[in-house]
C-alpha positions as CSV (number, residue, x, y, z in Angstrom):
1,X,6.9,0.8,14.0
2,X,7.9,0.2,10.4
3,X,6.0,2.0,7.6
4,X,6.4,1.4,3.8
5,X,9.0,4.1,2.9
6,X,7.9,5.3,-0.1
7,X,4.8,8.1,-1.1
8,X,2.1,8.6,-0.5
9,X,2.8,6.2,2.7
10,X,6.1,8.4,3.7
11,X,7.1,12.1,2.4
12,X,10.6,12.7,3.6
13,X,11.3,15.8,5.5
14,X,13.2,17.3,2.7
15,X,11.2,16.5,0.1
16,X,8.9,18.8,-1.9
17,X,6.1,17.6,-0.9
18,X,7.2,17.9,2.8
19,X,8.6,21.6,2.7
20,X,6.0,23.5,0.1
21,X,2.5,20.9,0.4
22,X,3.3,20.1,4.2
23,X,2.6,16.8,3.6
24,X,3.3,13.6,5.5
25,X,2.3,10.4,4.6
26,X,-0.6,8.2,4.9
27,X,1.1,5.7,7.8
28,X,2.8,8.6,9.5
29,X,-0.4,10.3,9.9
30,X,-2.1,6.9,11.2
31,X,0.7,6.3,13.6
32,X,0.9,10.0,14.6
33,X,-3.2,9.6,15.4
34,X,-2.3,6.0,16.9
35,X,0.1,7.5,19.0
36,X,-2.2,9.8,21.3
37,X,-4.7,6.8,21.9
38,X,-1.9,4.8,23.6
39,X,0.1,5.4,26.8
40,X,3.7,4.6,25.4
41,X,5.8,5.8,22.5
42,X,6.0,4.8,18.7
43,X,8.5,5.5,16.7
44,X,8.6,5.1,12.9
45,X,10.9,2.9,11.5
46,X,11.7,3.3,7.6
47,X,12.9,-0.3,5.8
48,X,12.3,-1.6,2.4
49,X,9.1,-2.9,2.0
50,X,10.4,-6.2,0.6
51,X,12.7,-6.5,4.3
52,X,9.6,-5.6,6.7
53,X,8.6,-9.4,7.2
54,X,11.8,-10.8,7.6
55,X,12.5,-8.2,9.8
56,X,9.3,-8.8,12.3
57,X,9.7,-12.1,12.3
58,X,13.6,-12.2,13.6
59,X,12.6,-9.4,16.2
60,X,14.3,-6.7,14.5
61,X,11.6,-4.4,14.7
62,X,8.7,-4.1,16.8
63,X,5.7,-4.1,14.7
64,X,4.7,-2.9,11.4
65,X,2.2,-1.3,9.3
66,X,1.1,-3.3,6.1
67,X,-1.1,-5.5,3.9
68,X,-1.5,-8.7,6.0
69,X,0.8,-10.7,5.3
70,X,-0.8,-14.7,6.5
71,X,3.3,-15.7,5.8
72,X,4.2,-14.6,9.0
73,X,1.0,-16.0,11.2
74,X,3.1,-17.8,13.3
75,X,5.8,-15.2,14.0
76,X,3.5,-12.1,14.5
77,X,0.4,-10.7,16.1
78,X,-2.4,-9.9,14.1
79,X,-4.2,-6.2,15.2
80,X,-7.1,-4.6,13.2
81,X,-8.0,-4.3,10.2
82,X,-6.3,-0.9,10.4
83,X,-7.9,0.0,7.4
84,X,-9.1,-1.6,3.5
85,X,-7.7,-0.5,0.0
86,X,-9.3,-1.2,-3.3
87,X,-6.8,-3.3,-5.1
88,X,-6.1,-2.0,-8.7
89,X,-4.4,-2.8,-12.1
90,X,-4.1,-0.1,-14.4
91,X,-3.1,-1.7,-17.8
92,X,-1.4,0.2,-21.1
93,X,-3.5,2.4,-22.8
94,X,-6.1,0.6,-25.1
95,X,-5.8,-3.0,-23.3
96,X,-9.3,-3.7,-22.3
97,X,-9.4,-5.8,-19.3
98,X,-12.9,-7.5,-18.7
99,X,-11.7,-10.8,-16.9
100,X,-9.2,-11.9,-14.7
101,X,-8.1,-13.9,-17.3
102,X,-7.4,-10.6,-19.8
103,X,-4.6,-10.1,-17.2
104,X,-2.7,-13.3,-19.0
105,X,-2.1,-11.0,-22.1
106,X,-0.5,-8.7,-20.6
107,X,3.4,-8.9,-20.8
108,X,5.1,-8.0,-17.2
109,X,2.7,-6.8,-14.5
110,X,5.3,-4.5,-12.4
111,X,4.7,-5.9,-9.1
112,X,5.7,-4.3,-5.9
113,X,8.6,-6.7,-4.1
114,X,7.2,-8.7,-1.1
115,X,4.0,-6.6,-1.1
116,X,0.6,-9.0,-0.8
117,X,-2.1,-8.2,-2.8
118,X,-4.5,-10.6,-3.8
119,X,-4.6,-14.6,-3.1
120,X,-5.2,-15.6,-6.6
121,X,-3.0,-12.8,-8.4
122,X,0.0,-13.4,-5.9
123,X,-0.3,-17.0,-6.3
124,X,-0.6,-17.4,-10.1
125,X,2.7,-18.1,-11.4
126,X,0.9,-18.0,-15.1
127,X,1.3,-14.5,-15.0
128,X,4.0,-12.3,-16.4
129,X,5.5,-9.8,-13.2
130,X,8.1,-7.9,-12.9
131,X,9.0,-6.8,-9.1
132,X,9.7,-3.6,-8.6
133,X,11.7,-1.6,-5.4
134,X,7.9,0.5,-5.1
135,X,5.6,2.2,-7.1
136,X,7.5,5.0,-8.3
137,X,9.6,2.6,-9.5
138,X,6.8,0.4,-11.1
139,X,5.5,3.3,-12.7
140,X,8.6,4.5,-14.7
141,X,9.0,1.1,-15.7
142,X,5.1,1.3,-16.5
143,X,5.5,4.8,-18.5
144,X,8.9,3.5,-20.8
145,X,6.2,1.1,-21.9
146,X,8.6,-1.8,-20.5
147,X,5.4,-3.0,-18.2
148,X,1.7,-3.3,-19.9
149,X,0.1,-3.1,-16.1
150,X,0.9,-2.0,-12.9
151,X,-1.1,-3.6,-9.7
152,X,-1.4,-1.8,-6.4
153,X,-3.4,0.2,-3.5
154,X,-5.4,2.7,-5.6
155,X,-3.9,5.5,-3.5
156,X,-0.4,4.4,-3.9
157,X,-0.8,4.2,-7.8
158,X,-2.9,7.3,-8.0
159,X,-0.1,9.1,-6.1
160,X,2.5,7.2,-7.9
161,X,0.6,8.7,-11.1
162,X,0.6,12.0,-10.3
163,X,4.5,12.6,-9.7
164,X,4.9,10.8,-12.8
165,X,2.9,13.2,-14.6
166,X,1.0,9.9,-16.4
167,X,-2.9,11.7,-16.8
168,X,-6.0,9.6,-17.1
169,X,-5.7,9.4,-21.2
170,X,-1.8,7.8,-20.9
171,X,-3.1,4.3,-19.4
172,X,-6.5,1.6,-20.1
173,X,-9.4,1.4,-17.3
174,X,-8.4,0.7,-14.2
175,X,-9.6,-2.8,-13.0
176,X,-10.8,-3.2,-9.3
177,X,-9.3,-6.5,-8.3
178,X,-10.2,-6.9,-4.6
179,X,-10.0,-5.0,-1.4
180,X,-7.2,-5.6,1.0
181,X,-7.0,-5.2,4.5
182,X,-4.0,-3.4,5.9
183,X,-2.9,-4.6,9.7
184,X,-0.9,-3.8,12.3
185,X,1.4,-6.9,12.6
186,X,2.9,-7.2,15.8
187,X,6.5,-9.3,16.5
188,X,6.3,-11.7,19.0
189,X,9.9,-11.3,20.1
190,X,8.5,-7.6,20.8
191,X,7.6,-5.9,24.1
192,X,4.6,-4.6,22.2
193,X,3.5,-8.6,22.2
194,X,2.4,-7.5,26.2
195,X,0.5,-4.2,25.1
196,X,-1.6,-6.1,22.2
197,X,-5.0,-5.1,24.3
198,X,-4.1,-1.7,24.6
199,X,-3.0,-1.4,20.6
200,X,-6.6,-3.2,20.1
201,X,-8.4,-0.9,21.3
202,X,-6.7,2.1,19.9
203,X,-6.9,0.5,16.3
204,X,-10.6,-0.4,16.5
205,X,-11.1,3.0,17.7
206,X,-9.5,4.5,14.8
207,X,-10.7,2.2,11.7
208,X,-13.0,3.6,8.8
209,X,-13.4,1.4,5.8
210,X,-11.4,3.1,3.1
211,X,-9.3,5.2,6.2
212,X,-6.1,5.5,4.2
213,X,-8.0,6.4,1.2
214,X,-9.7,9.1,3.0
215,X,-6.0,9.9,5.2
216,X,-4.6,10.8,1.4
217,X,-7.0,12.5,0.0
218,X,-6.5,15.4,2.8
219,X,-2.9,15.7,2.0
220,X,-3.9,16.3,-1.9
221,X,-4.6,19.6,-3.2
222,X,-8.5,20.2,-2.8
223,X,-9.0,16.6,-2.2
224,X,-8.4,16.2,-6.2
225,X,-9.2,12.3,-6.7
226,X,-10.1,12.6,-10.6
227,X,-8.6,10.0,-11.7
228,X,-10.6,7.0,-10.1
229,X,-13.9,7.1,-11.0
230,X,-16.3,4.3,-11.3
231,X,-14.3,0.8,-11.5
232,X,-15.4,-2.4,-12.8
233,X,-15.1,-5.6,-10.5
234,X,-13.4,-8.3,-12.5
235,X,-13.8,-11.6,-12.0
């Protein structure tokens, strides 16, 4: 089962966070949890994000855990929703953004590679965005000032944030762009294709709206969410 490889999704053994915090990641806890409600193994598989629907739909991995991805439709299985995520932008620091339109001012979004996000902001070629490797990577490129706005999961970019050390007063009002479901695409070259009833049912067992959300604050220290707040809808 392939899981984006970067935090807050995946903490590598070795890392910091994984030694000292204990922490895991927000997918390997969902797998770990999806694991026990099913009667046959999963293992994680770690791949660039960018390479996961390639990959599922030659057959070289199993399944995966990510945004639904409607590209691969006819080369997958669709199970869930796993779980939602509130779709943010965070733009520079005194960049006001009231409309979707305000979004057009801004010069380079930094844009996670392959990731989908929202229908209308991944199909508007008007826009200025620069892909990025992940968010750690979108978020440098978003503190050297050499992006004005940075779109993502809110927990990926809060996270993201944080190891940055980017506070609250170093960026604008985070924009709430749409909610986006998170699925567990199944290959259809995979074995799993046989055992989608079984996955079914241990998905739709395990969904909560917001479940990530909620799977990330736990692995934080005192469930510190600070930074969020209330967030305005644009339209």
């Amino acid at each position: 089962m392939a899981i984006p490889s970067f935090p807050p999704f995946y903490f590598p053994p070795h890392s910091i966070e994984a030694r000292e915090f204990n922490r895991k990641g927000i997918s390997v806890l969902y797998v770990e949890n999806l694991a026990k409600q099913v009667n046959f193994p999963i293992q994680i598989v770690l791949i660039p994000y960018a390479r996961i629907s390639s990959s599922l739909e030659k057959g070289e991995i199993d399944g995966a855990i990510m945004f639904k991805n409607e590209d691969a439709k006819n080369k997958v299985q669709y199970i869930g929703p796993v779980s939602s995520s509130k779709v943010v932008i965070f733009p520079e620091k005194n960049r006001p953004i009231r409309t979707y339109q305000d979004l057009h001012t801004l010069n380079s979004i930094a844009v996670v590679r392959g990731a989908n996000f929202d229908n209308r902001f991944d199909n508007d070629e008007q826009l200025d965005k620069y892909f990025v490797r992940d968010y750690t990577q979108g978020v440098k490129m978003f503190k050297r000032k050499r992006a004005e706005g940075i779109i993502g999961a809110l927990e990926g970019l809060d996270y993201s944030f944080r190891k940055a050390g980017v506070f609250e007063t170093d960026h604008g009002e985070p924009v709430y762009l749409s909610d986006k479901e998170t699925w567990l695409h199944v290959s259809n070259n995979s074995s799993y294709a046989k055992q989608t009833e079984e996955l079914s049912n241990a998905v739709e067992h395990l969904y909560a709206p917001y479940l990530f959300y909620s799977l990330y604050a736990s692995e934080l220290e005192n469930n510190a969410l600070s930074r969020i707040g209330d967030i305005t809808l644009i339209k």
